[in-house]
N, C-alpha and C positions, 0 to 999 in steps of 0.2 A: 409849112412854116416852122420854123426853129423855137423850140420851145426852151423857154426861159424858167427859171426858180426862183422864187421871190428875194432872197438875198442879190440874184444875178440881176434886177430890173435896171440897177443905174448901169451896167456892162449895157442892158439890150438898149435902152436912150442912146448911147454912144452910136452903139453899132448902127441905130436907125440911121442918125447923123450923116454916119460915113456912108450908106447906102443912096443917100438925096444927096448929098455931094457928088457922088459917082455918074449918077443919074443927070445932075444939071452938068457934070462935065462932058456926059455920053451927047446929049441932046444939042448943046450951044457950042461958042469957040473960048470958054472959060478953060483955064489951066489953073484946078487949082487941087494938082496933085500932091504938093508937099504939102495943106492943108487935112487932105485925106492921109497922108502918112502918118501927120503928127497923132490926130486922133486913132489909127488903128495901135500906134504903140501906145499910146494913154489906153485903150481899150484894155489890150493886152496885158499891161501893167496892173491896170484894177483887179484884171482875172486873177491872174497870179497871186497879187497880195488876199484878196478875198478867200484863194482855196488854201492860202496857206494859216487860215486861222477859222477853219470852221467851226462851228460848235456841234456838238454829237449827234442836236435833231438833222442839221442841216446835211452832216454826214450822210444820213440815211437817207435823204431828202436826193444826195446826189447818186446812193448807188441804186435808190428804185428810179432815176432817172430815163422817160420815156424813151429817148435816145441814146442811151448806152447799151455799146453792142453786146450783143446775147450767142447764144451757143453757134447758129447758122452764122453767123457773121466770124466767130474764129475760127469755124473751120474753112469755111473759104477763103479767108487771108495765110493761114497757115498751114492747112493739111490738103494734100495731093491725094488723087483717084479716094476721094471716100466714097464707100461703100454704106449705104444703112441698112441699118438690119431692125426688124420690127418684130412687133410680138411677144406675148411673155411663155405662149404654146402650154395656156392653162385658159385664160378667159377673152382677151385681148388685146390688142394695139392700143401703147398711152402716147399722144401724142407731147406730155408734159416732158418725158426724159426720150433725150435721141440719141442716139448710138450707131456705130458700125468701125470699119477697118478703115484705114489708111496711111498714108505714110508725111510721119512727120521729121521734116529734116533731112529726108532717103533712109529714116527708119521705117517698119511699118509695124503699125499699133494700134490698139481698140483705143475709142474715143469714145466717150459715154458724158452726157451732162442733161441740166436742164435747159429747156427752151422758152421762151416766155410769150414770143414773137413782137413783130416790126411795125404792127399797126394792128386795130380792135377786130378785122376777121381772125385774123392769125396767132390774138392773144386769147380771142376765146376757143379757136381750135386746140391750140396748145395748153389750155384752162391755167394762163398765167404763170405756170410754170410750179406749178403744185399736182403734183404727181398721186395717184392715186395705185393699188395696191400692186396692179398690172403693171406699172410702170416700172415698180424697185424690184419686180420679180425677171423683168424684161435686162434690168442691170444687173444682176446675179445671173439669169443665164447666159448675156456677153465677156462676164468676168469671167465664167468657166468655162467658156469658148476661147479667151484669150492667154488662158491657161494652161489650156490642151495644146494650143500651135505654139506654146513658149512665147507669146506675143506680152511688152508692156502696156498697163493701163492709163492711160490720160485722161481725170474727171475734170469737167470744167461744172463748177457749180452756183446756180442761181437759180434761190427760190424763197417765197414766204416763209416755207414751212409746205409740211404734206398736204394735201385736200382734207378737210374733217368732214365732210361729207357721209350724208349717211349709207348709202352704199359702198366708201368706201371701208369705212368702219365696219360693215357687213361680210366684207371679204376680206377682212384682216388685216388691216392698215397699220396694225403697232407691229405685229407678226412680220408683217413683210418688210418694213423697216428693220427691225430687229434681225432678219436673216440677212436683209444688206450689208450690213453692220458687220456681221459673222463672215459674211464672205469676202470682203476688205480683208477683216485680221487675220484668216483661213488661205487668205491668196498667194500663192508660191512664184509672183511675176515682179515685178517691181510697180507699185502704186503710188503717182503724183495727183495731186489734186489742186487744182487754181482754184480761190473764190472770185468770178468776176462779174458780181452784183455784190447780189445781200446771200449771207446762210444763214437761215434762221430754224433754230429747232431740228427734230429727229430727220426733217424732210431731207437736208443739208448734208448732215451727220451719215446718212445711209451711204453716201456717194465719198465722203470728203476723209471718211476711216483710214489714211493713208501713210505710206513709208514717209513722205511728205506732203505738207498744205502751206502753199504760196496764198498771197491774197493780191489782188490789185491795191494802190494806193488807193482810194474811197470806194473800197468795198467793206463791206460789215460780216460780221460773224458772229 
């Protein structure tokens, strides 16, 4: 089911509208297609006007939005033969930040971001996309992998904030941020960075350190 945001309820009434209209046209010998037109373009209208005067909560409301696509989703719209690569080859595998090789546009480039995932197994595999110490150690050693082969960096970044979690705090969660951070400003490759959710705090900051930071139209930072 298509989930709605409280500002969008009178969009989703519309849209009910046009889907029973569809439905009594599917089933009977009713023609009443330029009924459903009229209302898909009133739909579409109210969308429009409605995002083009959000207000700041609502803002945020739409870049934490449960179906806005997330890291696996750009890079399968956009990047060819990716490769991942896992591991930070100190503690473990974060499934919160994903990474590897591939070519975007017929260049080939390390791709690095967070992931949040597409439904509740895969947000909690991913732990929502708050990354814990392994995870920005995991993006420091693909930065200087991408380094080494003269490869550009592409960060796509969406996250809370880092896990506060007391294990990760345990293994150095400001630390490993902080070396993030350092190996952005330390990187001799060319480093772009998209926000396309939310960046919130050092979690963001460790990935987004870059020669450029793009942002989507209703993402936050």
């Amino acid at each position: 089911m298509k989930t709605f945001l409280d500002f969008e309820k009178p969009i989703a009434e519309l849209e009910g509208k046009i889907e029973e209209l569809r439905h009594l046209s599917d089933v009977g010998d009713l023609n009443i297609a330029d009924e459903v037109t009229k209302l898909t373009n009133k739909a579409q209208r109210m969308l429009r006007q409605t995002y083009e005067k959000l207000d700041p909560w609502q803002k945020v409301q739409v870049a934490r939005h449960p179906e806005r696509p997330h890291f696996g989703d750009y890079v399968g719209a956009l990047v060819e033969d990716f490769t991942p690569l896992a591991g930070d080859r100190s503690f473990a595998e974060d499934a919160a930040i994903v990474g590897g090789i591939g070519r975007f546009r017929g260049r080939s480039c390390m791709i690095i971001g967070h992931e949040k995932g597409n439904d509740t197994a895969a947000r909690v595999r991913h732990n929502f996309g708050m990354a814990r110490p392994e995870g920005y150690r995991k993006a420091i050693r693909l930065m200087q992998l991408a380094e080494r082969f003269h490869l550009p960096v592409v960060t796509l970044v969406d996250t809370p904030g880092a896990y506060p979690g007391v294990g990760a705090e345990e293994r150095g969660q400001a630390e490993a941020i902080a070396r993030a951070i350092e190996s952005c400003l330390k990187l001799r490759v060319p480093l772009v960075s998209a926000i396309i959710g939310e960046g919130g705090s050092g979690g963001a900051i460790a990935l987004a350190t870059s020669n450029r930071v793009l942002m989507m139209e209703h993402a936050i930072y």
